[in-house]
C-alpha positions in Angstrom: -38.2 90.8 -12.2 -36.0 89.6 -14.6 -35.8 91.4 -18.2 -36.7 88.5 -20.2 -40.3 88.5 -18.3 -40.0 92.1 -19.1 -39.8 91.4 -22.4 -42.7 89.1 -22.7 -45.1 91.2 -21.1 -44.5 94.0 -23.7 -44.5 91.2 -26.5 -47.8 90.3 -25.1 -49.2 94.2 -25.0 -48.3 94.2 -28.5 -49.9 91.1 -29.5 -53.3 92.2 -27.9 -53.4 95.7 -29.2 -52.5 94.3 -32.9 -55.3 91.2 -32.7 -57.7 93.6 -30.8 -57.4 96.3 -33.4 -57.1 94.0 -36.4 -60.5 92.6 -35.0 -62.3 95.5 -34.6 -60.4 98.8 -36.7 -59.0 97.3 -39.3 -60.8 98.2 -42.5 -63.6 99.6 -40.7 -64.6 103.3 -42.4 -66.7 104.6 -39.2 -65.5 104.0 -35.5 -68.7 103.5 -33.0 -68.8 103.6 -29.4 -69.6 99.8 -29.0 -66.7 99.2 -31.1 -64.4 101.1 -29.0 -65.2 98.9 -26.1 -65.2 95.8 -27.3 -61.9 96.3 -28.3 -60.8 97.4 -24.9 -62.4 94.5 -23.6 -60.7 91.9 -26.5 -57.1 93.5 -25.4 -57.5 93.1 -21.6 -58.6 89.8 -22.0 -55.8 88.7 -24.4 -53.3 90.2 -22.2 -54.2 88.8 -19.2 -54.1 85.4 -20.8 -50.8 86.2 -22.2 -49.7 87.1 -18.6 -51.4 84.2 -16.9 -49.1 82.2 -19.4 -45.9 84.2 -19.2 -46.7 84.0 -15.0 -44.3 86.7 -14.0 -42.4 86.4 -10.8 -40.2 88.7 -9.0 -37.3 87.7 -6.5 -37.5 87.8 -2.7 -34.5 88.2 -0.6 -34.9 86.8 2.7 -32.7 86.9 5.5 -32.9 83.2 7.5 -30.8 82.9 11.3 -30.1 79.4 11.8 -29.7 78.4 15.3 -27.5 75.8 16.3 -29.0 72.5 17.5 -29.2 70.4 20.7 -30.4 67.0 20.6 -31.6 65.6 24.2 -31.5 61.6 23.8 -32.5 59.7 26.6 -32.3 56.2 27.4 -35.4 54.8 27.7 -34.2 51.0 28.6 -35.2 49.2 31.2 -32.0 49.5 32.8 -33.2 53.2 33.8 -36.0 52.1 36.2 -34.0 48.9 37.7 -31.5 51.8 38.6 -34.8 54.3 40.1 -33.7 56.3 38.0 -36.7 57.6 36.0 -37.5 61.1 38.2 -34.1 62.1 38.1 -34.0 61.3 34.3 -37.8 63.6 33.7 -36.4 66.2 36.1 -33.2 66.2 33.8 -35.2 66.9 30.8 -37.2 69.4 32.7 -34.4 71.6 33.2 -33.0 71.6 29.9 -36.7 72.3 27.7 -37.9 74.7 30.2 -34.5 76.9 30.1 -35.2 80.1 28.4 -31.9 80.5 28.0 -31.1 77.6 25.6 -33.7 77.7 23.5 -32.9 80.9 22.7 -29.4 79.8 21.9 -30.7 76.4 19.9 -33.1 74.3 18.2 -33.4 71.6 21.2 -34.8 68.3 19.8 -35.7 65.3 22.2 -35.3 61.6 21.5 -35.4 58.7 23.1 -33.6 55.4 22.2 -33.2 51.5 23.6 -32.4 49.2 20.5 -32.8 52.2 17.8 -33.5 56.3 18.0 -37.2 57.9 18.6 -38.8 61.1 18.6 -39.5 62.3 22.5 -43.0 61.1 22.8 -43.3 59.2 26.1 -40.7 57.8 28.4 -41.6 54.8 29.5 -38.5 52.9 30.9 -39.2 49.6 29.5 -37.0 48.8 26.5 -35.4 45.4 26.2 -32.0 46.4 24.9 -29.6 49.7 24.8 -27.9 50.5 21.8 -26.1 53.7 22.2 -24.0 53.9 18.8 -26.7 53.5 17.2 -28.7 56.2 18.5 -25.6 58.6 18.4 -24.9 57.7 14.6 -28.5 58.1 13.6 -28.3 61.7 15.2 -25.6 62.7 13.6 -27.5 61.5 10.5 -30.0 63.4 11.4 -28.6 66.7 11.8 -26.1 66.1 8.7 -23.8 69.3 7.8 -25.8 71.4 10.5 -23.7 72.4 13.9 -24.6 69.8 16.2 -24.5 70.0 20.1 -25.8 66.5 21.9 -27.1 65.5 25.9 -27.1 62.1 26.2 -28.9 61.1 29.5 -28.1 57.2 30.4 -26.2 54.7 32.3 -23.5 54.0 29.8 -24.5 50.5 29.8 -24.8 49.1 26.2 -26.5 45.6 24.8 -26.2 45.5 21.3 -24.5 46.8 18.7 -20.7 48.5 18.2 -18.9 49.9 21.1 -19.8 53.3 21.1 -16.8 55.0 22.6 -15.4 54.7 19.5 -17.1 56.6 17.3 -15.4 59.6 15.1 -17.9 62.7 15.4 -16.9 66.1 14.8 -20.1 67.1 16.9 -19.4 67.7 20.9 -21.3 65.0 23.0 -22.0 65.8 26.4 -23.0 62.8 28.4 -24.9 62.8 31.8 -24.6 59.9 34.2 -27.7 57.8 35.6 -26.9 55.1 38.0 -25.2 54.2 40.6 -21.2 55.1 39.9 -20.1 53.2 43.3 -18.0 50.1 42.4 -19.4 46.9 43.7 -18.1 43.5 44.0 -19.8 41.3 41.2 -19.4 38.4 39.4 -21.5 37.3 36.3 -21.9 35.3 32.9 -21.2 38.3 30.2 -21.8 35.4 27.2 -23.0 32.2 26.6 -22.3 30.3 22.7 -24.0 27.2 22.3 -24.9 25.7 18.6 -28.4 26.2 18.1 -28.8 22.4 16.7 -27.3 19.1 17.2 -27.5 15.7 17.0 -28.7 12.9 18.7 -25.9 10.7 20.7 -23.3 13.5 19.6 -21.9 16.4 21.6 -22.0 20.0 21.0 -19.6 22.8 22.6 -20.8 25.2 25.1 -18.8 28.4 26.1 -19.4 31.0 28.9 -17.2 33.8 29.8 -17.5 34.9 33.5 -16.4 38.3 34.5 -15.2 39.4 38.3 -15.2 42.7 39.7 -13.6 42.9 43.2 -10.7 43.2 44.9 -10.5 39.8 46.5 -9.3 36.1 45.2 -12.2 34.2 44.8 -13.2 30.7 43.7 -16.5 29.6 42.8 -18.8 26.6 41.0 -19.8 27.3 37.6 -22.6 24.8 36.7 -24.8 23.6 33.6 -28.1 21.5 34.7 -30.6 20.0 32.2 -34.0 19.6 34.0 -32.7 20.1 37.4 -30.4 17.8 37.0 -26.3 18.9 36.5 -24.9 18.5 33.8 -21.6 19.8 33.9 -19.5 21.7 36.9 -15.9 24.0 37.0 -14.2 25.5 40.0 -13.3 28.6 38.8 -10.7 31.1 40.6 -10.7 34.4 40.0 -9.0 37.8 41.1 -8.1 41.1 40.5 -5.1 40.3 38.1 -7.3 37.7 36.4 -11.0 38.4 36.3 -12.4 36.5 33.6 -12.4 33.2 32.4 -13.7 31.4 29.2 -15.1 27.8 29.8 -15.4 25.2 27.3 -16.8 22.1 26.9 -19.2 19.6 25.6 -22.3 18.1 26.7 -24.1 14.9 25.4 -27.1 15.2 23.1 -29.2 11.9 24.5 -32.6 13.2 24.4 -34.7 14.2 20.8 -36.4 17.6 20.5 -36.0 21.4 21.9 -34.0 20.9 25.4 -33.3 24.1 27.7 -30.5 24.4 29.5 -29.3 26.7 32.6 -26.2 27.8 33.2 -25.3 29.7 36.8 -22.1 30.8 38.6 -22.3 30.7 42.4 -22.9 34.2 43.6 -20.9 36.5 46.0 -21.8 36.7 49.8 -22.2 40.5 49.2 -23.3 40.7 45.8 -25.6 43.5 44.7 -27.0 42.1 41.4 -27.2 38.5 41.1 -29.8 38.4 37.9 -26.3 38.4 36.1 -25.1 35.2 37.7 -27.6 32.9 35.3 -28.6 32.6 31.8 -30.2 29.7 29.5 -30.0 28.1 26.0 -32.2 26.2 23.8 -30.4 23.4 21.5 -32.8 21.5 18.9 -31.4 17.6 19.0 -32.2 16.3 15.5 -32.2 12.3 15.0 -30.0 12.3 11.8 -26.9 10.8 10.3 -26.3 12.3 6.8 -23.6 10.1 4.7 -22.4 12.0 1.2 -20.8 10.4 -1.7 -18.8 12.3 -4.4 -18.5 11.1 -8.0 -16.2 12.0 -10.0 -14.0 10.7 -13.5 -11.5 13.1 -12.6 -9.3 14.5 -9.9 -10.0 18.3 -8.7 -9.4 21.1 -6.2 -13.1 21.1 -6.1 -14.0 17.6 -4.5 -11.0 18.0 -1.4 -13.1 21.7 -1.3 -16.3 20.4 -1.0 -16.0 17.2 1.2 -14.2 19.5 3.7 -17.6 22.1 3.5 -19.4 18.7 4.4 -17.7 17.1 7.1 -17.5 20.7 9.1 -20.6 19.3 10.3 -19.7 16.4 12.5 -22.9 14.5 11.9 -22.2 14.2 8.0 -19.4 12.0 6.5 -18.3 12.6 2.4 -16.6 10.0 0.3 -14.9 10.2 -2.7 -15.0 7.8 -5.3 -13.6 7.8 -8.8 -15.6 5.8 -11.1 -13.6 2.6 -13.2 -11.2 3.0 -9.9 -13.8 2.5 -7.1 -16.7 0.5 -6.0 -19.7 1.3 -3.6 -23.3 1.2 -3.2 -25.4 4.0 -3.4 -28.1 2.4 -0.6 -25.4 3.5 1.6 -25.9 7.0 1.0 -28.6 10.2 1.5 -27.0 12.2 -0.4 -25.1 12.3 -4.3 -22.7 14.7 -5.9 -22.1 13.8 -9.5 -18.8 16.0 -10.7 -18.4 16.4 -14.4 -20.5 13.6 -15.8 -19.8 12.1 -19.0 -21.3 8.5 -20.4 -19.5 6.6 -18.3 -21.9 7.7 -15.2 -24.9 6.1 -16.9 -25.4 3.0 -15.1 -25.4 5.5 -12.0 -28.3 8.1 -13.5 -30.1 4.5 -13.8 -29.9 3.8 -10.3 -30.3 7.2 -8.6 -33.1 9.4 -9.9 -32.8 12.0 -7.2 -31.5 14.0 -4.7 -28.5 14.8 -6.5 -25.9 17.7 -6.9 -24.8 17.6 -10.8 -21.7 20.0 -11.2 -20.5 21.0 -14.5 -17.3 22.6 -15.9 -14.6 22.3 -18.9 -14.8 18.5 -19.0 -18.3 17.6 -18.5 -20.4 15.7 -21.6 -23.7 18.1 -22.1 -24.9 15.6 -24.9 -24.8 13.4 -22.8 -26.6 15.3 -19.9 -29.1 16.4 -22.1 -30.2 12.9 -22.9 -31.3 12.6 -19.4 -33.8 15.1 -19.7 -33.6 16.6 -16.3 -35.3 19.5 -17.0 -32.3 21.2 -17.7 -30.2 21.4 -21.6 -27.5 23.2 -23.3 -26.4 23.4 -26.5 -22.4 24.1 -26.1 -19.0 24.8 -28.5 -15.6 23.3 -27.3 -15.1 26.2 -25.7 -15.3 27.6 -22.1 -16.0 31.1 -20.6 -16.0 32.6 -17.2 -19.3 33.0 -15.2 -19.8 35.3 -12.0 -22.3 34.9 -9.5 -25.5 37.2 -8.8 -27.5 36.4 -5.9 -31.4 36.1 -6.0 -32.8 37.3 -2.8 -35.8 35.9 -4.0 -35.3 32.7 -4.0 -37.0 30.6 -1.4 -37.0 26.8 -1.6 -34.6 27.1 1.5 -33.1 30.0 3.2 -29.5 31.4 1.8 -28.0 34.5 2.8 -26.0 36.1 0.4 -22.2 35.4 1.7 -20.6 37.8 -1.0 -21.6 35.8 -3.8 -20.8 38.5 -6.1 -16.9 39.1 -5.3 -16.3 35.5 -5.8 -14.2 34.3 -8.5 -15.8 33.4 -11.5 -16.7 29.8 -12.6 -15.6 28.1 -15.6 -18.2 26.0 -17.8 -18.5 25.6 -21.3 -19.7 28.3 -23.7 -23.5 27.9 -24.4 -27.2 28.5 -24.5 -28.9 26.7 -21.3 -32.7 25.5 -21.8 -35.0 25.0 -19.2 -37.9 22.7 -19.5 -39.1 22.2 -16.0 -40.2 24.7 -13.3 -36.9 25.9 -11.7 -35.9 28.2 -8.6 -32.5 29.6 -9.2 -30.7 30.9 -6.7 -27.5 32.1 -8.2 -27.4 34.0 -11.9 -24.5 34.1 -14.2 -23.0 37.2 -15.0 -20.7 36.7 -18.2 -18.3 39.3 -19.3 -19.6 42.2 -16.7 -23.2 41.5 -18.3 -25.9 40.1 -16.1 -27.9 37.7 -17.9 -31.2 35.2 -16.9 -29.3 32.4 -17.4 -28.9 29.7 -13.9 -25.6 29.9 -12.4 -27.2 27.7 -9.3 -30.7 26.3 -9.8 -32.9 23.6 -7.9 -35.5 21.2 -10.0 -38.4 19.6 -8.6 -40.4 17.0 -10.3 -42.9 16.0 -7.8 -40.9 13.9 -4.9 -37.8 13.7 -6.7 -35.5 17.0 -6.8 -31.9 17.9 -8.0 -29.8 21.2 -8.3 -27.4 21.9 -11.1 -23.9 24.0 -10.0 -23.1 25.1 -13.7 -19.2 25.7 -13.4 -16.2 24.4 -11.7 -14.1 26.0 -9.6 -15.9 26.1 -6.0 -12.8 25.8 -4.3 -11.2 29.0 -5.3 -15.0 30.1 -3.6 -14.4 29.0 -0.1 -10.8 30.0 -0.1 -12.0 33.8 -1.3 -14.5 33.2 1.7 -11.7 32.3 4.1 -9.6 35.4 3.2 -13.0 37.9 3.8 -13.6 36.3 6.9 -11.0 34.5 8.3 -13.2 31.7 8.5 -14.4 28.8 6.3 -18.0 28.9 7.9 -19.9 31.3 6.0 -19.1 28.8 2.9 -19.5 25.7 4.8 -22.7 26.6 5.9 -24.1 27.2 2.3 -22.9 23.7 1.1 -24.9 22.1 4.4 -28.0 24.1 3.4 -27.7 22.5 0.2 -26.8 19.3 1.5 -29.7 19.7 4.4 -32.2 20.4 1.2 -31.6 17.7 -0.9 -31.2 15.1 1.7 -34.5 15.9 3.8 -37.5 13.5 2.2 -39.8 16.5 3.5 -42.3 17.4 0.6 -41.3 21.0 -0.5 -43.9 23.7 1.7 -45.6 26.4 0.7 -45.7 27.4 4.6 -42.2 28.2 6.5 -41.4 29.8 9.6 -38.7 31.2 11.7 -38.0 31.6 15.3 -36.1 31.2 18.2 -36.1 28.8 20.8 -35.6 30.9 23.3 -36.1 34.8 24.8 -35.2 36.4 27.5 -37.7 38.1 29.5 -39.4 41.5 28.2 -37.3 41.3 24.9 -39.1 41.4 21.3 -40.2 38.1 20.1 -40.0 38.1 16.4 -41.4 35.9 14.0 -40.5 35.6 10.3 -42.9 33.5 8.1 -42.5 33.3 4.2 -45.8 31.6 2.3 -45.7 30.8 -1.2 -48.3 30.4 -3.7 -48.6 26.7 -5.6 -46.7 27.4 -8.4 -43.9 27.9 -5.1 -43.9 32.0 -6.3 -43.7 34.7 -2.9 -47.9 35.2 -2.5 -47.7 38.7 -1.4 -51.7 38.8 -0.8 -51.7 35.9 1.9 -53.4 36.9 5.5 -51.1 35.2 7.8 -51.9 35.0 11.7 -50.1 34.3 15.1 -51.4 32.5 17.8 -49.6 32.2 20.8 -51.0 30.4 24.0 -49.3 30.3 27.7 -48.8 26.1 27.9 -49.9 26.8 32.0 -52.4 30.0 31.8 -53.6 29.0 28.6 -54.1 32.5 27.9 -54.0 33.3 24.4 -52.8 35.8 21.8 -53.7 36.4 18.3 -51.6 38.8 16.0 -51.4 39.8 12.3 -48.0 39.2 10.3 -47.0 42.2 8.3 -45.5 41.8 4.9 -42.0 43.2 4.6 -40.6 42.8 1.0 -40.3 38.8 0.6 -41.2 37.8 3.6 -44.4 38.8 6.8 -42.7 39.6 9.8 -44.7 40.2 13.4 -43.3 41.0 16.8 -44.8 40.6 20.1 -43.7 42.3 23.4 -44.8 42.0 27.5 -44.6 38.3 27.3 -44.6 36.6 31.0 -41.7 34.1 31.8 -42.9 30.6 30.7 -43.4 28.4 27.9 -45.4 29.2 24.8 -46.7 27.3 21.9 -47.4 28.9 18.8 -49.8 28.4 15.4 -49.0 30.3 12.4 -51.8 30.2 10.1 -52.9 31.5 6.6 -56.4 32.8 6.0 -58.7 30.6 3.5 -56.1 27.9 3.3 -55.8 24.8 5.2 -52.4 25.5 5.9 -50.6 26.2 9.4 -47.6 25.7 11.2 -47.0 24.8 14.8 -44.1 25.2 17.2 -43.0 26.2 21.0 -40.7 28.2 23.0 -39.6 29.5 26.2 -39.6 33.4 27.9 -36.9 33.1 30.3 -36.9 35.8 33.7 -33.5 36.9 32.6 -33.7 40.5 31.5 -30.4 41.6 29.8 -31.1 45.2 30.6 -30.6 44.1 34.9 -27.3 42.8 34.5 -25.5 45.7 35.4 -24.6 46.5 38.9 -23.7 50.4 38.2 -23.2 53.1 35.6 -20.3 52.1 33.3 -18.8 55.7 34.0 -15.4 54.9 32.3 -17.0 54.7 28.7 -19.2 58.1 28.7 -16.0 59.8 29.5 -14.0 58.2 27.0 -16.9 58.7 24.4 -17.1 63.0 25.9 -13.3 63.3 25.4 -13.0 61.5 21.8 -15.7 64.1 20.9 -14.4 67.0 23.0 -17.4 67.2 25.4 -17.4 66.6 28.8 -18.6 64.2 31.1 -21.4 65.6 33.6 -23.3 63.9 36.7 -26.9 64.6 37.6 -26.5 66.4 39.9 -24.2 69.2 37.6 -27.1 69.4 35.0 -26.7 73.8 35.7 -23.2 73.4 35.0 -23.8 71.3 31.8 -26.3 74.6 30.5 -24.0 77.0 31.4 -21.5 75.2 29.5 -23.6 75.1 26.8 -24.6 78.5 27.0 -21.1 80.2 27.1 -19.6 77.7 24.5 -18.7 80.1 22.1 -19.0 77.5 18.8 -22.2 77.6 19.1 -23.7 80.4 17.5 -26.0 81.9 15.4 -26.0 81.9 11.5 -27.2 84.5 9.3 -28.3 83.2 5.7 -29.5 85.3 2.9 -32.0 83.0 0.7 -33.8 84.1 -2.4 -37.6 83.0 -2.7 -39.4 83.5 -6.5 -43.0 84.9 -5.8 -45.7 84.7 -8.3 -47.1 88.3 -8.8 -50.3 87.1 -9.9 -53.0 84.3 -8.4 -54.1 82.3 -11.2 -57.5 81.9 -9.9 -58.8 85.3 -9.9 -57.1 86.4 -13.5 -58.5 83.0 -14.9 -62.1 84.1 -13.5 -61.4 87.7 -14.6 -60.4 86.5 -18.2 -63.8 84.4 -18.1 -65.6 87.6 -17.3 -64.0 89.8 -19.8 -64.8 87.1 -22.6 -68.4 86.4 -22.0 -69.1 90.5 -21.2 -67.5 91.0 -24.7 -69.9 87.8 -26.5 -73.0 89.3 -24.7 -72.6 93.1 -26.1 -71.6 91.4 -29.4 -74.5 89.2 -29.2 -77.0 92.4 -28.3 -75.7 94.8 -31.1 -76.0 92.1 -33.3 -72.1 91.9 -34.4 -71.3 88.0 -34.1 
């Protein structure tokens, strides 16, 4: 107990004696009986209160031994049981939880894992996808600062995420190998890129990588069929020395509409898996030619910047044209970018009322901007100031990732307070001076069918190069400059009702849907009902499934889908407002398009983490190992734990008791 408490305890015997005596002593000539107990009673109670405030505590040393841990993390994909290997994997598990041994040596922990890490609860076999760094990094999260030994049971045979036999831990991981470790001859597609739109009477690139296993010279017929028919074909040769290959080319898009393609590479004669050998893609063929016409007084980095972010996308042409110096007509085009305007671009504002891009900067006329009245004024100095970008993952008129917004160099405008008269989404915030302000940086107007967005600085150029040295790659910026360009030339009314989804799935994988409903003043309506309705287009069997809300957007997912095609309604409840689409289950399984246990990477991933590699079959050497490893050990702690000396309840009750004994005997000798 520590001296201070001491302290206040004797303070507190004091201060009931004095008020206890003072009550029933002081300047009384003759002491009775009654009085004598009454004040007996008056100091107990007013000490026990006085304790019951102070609650003294005394402190507990405790000495804590800390075992080390194991975690067991088993692969629970699908890849498991196309191997047969889910006895083996239960009988594995059996052995280590039932050894006495070990758990007296350490905390064992089970998980399992396919696409991310789960507490041991059933093993089922029947996960779409294996993601092995993942479930090691989430371990080691797990068990941060705490001595860490870890099993992991699988085939070594990862589809998705980072490669895992890379991974810096200071934790020993001890793998054990399920599958088949026998090399086979094998040839299969490892990836497939193909846009996921394109346009009608255009082309759009298709690439495959096919990888060879063997130890022969082969040639085979790589082949791309649309509706039976094919498409596209490539003799390919392969061997040894050379056993991949990367095909490119381009196919026509004549046909409107979702189209499914099939892409195969002839098998072996003595192939073991030939799921591998085929997969399929979905492209969307759009019926649209997009032309884009920049306006400008002046000449800027800018317009070369943003006609380039344009015409990335084959199907949209930019023109530049620099008013008093150029003529065109403005029926010609879907699609205007007004740069800078002063009063000379009048007579245009006359003609085109909307679907615009208006960009600002040093040399750009507000007054006259604000006599437009576009729902947007400012009231500016001849001055101009720097404005960074803060992203608003709230905005929603049309999807935009954030593409590192932030870190982009700033834009120049001039100095001023903006007004905003009409109902505005803004999708980028100025930040001026390191000071994040409410004030529109990138905004979007609409005024019934008619909608424009305001870019309020110049400079965009110095954007997409910044973009180019992040990524090494112009797309990321390219692609926000078509959304806006995709937004402002579609004549689709603005809907309160969007949703995304793939095309295509491959067989037993997670089908996902993403659905983002807004309210009629176009705000995020968090309290919406939505439902999915799926229905088998031969079976007609049906499916019906909430959405879930997830921050900004509802999000569902639906497993154990049959190969075939699907249509879907997404609907919202008490509204007459739904959305319709389709798409296809494929009988491709990613998780059967290994022929054996990929041996070469568990090893690499037990040396890089100074464990060792062990086979089924070795699971008693693997404990013993574990057993006679002498960094794993026991840990003696010595923790201090404060325990009240007193429970509250029965003092309180006590000082009750006290109290109403003392008012009774008062009340009967008549001293109140």
């Amino acid at each position: 107990m520590r001296s201070i408490t001491l302290f206040y305890i004797v303070l507190a015997i004091i201060l009931s004696l004095l008020v206890a005596y003072y009550q029933y002593f002081h300047r009384v000539k003759k002491t009775s009986k009654i009085a004598v107990i009454l004040f007996v009673l008056r100091f107990f109670s007013l000490f026990l209160l006085g304790v019951l405030l102070i609650n003294p505590t005394i402190d507990i040393l405790q000495v804590v031994y800390k075992k080390p841990s194991l975690a067991v993390l088993i692969d629970n994909s699908s890849s498991t049981k196309f191997f047969k290997e889910e006895r083996k994997v239960v009988a594995l598990f059996d052995a280590i939880k039932n050894n006495e041994d070990l758990q007296d040596k350490f905390d064992i922990s089970a998980f399992t894992f396919g696409e991310k890490l789960l507490t041991l609860d059933s093993l089922t076999f029947n996960e779409p996808a294996t993601n092995i760094a993942k479930a090691i990094v989430s371990t080691e999260e797990l068990y941060n600062d705490e001595k860490l030994a870890t099993i992991l049971i699988s085939d070594g045979n990862q589809t998705s995420g980072h490669d895992y036999d890379f991974i810096n831990t200071e934790n020993k991981i001890f793998p054990v190998v399920l599958g088949d470790t026998t090399k086979y001859q094998d040839i299969q597609i490892t990836r497939l890129n193909a846009n996921k739109y394109s346009y009608i009477k255009n082309k759009f690139p298709v690439e495959a990588m096919i990888l060879y296993e063997g130890n022969e010279n082969i040639a085979k017929q790589f082949v791309i069929s649309h509706k039976g028919k094919k498409v596209y074909s490539e003799k390919i040769i392969l061997s040894p020395d050379a056993p991949s290959k990367t095909i490119t080319t381009y196919l026509d898009s004549d046909q409107k509409g979702v189209q499914y393609y099939h892409a195969y590479v002839e098998r072996l004669s003595n192939e073991k898996n030939r799921k591998n050998n085929r997969k399929s893609f979905a492209i969307e063929v759009m019926d649209e030619q997009t032309k884009v016409v920049i306006v400008s007084t002046i000449l800027h980095p800018d317009l070369g910047a943003i006609k380039k972010a344009i015409e990335s996308n084959q199907q949209r042409s930019a023109t530049i044209k620099i008013i008093g110096k150029d003529t065109f007509e403005f029926k010609d085009y879907q699609f205007y970018i007004f740069y800078q305007p002063d009063n000379r671009f009048r007579d245009l504002f006359n003609k085109v009322t909307s679907n615009f891009l208006l960009i600002t900067g040093g040399k750009t006329d507000w007054n006259f901007i604000n006599s437009l009245k576009l729902g947007l004024s400012k009231e500016v100095i001849q001055q101009t100031e720097n404005y960074e970008a803060i992203y608003d993952p709230n905005f929603l008129t049309f999807t935009q990732k954030n593409i590192g917004f932030e870190s982009f160099p700033p834009l120049v405008d001039k100095f001023g307070t903006l007004q905003l008269t009409a109902d505005t989404q803004v999708l980028l915030y100025q930040k001026m001076a390191g000071f994040s302000t409410d004030q529109p940086l990138l905004c979007t107007i609409e005024k019934g069918e008619d909608k424009y967005m305001f870019l309020l600085g110049e400079g965009i150029w110095k954007w997409r190069a910044a973009n180019y040295i992040e990524e090494a790659s112009f797309e990321k910026f390219d692609d926000f400059i078509g959304n806006i360009t995709q937004y402002l030339t579609s004549t689709v009314k603005r809907e309160r009702l969007r949703v995304e989804a793939k095309k295509l799935y491959p067989a037993n994988a997670a089908i996902t849907f993403t659905a983002y409903y807004v309210d009629k003043n176009y705000r995020f309506d968090k309290r919406a009902s939505l439902q999915l309705k799926i229905t088998n287009t031969v079976t007609k069997e049906v499916q019906t499934v909430p959405f879930s809300l997830m921050n900004t957007s509802y999000q569902v997912s639906v497993e154990g889908l049959v190969g075939g095609d699907y249509r879907y309604e997404v609907s919202v409840e008490n509204q007459n407002i739904k959305k319709y689409g389709a798409f296809k289950v494929t009988n491709y399984q990613i998780e059967e398009q290994f022929v054996n246990a990929n041996i070469a990477k568990l090893k690499k991933l037990a040396q890089q983490s100074k464990g060792k590699l062990y086979h089924t079959h070795q699971i008693d050497k693997l404990i013993d190992a574990l057993l006679n490893d002498t960094s794993y050990f026991t840990t003696q702690k010595t923790q201090t734990h404060h325990k009240t000396l007193l429970d509250w309840r029965w003092v309180l009750w006590t000082i009750l008791a006290l109290f109403s004994l003392e008012w009774f005997i008062r009340k009967y000798y008549g001293k109140m």
